[in-house]
C-alpha positions, 0 to 999 in steps of 0.5 A: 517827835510829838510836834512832827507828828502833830503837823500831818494833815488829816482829812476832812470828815464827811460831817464838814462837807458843804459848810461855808468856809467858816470854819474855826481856827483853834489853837491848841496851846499848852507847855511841853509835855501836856498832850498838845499833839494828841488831842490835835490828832484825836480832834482832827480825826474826830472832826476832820481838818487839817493839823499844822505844826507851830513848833518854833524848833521844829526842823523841816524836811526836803527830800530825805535831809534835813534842813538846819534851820538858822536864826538871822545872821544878825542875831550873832552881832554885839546886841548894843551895836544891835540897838544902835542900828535899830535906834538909828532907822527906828527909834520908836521900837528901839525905845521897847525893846532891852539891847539883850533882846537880840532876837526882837531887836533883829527882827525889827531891823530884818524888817527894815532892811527888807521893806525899808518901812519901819517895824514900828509903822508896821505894827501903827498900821496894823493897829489901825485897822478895824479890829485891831488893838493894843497887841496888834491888828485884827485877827486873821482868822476872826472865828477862833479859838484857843484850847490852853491845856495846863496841870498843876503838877507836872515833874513826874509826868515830864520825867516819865516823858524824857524816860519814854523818849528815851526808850523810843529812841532818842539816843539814837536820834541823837547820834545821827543828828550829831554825826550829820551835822556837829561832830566836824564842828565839833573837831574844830571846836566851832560849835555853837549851841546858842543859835538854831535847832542846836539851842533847843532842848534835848541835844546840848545837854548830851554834848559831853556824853555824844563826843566821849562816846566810845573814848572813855570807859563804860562807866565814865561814859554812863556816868555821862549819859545818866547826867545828860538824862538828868540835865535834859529832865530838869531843863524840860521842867524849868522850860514848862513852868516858863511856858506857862508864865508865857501864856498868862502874860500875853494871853491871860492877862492882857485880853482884847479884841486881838485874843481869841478866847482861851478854854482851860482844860485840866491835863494834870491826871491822864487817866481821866483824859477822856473826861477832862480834856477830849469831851469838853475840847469836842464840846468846845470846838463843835459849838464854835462849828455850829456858831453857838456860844460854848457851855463852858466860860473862857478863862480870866485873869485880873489886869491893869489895862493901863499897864504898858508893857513896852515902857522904857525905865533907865535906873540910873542907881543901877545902870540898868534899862527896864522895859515893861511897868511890872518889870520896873515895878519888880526891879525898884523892889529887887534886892539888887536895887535896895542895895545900891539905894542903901549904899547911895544914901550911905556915900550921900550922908558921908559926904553930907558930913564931909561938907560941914566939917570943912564949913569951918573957917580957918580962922575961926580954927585958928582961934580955938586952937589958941583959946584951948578947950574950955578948962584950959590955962587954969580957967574952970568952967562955970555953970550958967545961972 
């Protein structure tokens, strides 16, 4: 896999020896399939270094057997009873955080339970610190850098990457990873593909095809396999375009003190990868060794500094909890939310005229009925004059 081979260490080249430990940081940032691990290796053998993998799904290796990783037990209770606890020992960070979001809510209360200081204090203090800012305290690693490798059209180039790990031997994989670790879940009808490595992409989504294999006939079998191919291309792609709004928003669009620089590098034509991406980046990266500013600009997204994107919003119209003030600002111009303010002022003028058709006395009632209408027991109407 591309994120294994990213994390070996490479050697430190001769040009590095001798400079202070100064060294810069740089992240390599893009969504999947943009050639985060290749220009990793081509920069570290270029420039010597060590290459460490950030892949959050990535599984770790002792000895010769894998170790499942698991996401906290608590991650798989009630995500109200959740946020009942967490409002309880820490309501601050309660208020930020949506009782869907079970993972963060976990979090916060894993670091209570384990420190028995508030999530919240954590985070006052770091921001605090000199340095720090509104996303948290000062950068560990203050000479740093960020490489966000993007492309504007990247289905084709993300199908070819499923088709190539195919013929690389995925199927393979898969069917080892399944025998080892879910088939007997499986028989007991006890997996779960929601929690751990099994959530991420490219396993779940063979789950009809890796237990029928061998128990159905060839054709419904490829049948099978040519779905999972598919649900595996069109999941990879719908994940990218989420990974690219990920990185706008928490890099691009809230800049400070607490985010590196981010240089764009344009990956959409990997024929010039030479050109486009290596050169610039070895350009980037060696200004940052030098202590020199790079030639090219960091790139910039307008913001709202004032937005507060863990402000909490109850709408009771539609019984929802909205944290952030651009989710807030997205929801009240939502249809969903039209469409309950519709039908409320529609139940607010109904009762309205509820109302005053039964301000009407009784007696005055009573007293129509026995005058009758106007035209009534012979009497015409007359014009006024």
């Amino acid at each position: 896999m591309a994120a294994v081979a990213a994390a070996r260490a490479v050697s430190v080249g001769p040009g590095l020896r001798g400079l202070p430990r100064t060294l810069p940081l740089v992240v390599i940032l893009g969504a999947t399939g943009t050639g985060k691990s290749t220009l990793a290796l081509q920069l570290g053998q270029r420039l010597g270094g060590e290459i460490v993998s950030a892949d959050s799904m990535q599984p770790q290796e002792t000895d010769t057997e894998k170790v499942i990783d698991r996401k906290v037990e608590l991650e798989k209770e009630d995500g109200h009873a959740l946020h009942k606890r967490l409002s309880q020992v820490d309501p601050e960070m309660a208020a930020k955080l949506h009782p869907h979001d079970k993972r963060k809510v976990a979090r916060s209360l894993q670091v209570f339970e384990e420190t028995g200081i508030s999530h919240s204090e954590f985070l006052c203090r770091q921001r605090a610190e000199e340095g720090g800012g509104p996303l948290g305290g000062p950068l560990r690693f203050p000479n740093s850098c960020i490489l966000w490798l993007h492309a504007d059209q990247t289905d084709k180039r993300l199908d070819k990457r499923v088709d190539d790990m195919l013929a690389a031997g995925l199927l393979d994989e898969l069917r080892g990873f399944h025998r080892r670790y879910n088939q007997e879940k499986v028989a007991e009808n006890s997996q779960d593909y929601q929690h751990g490595i099994f959530q991420s992409i490219g396993f779940k989504e063979f789950h009809e095809y890796l237990i029928t294999e061998g128990k159905c006939t060839p054709e419904t079998s490829n049948q099978l396999l040519k779905k999972g191919i598919e649900a595996l291309k069109q999941v990879t792609k719908r994940y990218a375009r989420k990974q690219n709004r990920w990185v706008k928003n928490r890099f691009l669009s809230r800049p400070g003190p607490s985010v590196p620089p981010v240089y764009g590098l344009e990956v959409s034509d990997v024929s010039k990868w030479e050109e486009s991406v290596l050169e610039p980046a070895l350009e980037i990266v060696r200004s940052f060794i030098q202590g020199r500013k790079p030639a090219a600009a960091p790139v910039r997204m307008p913001h709202d500094e004032t937005e507060n994107k863990r402000s909490y919003h109850m709408c009771d119209l539609c019984d929802r909890i909205i944290i952030g003030d651009r989710e807030w600002a997205a929801h009240i111009k939502s249809k969903s939310h039209l469409h309950q303010l519709k039908k409320r002022r529609r139940l607010d003028s109904d009762a309205v005229t509820t109302v005053e058709s039964q301000s009407i006395s009784p007696d005055c009632d009573k007293e129509l009925k026995e005058k009758g209408s106007p035209g009534q027991n012979g009497e015409e109407l007359r014009p006024s004059v």
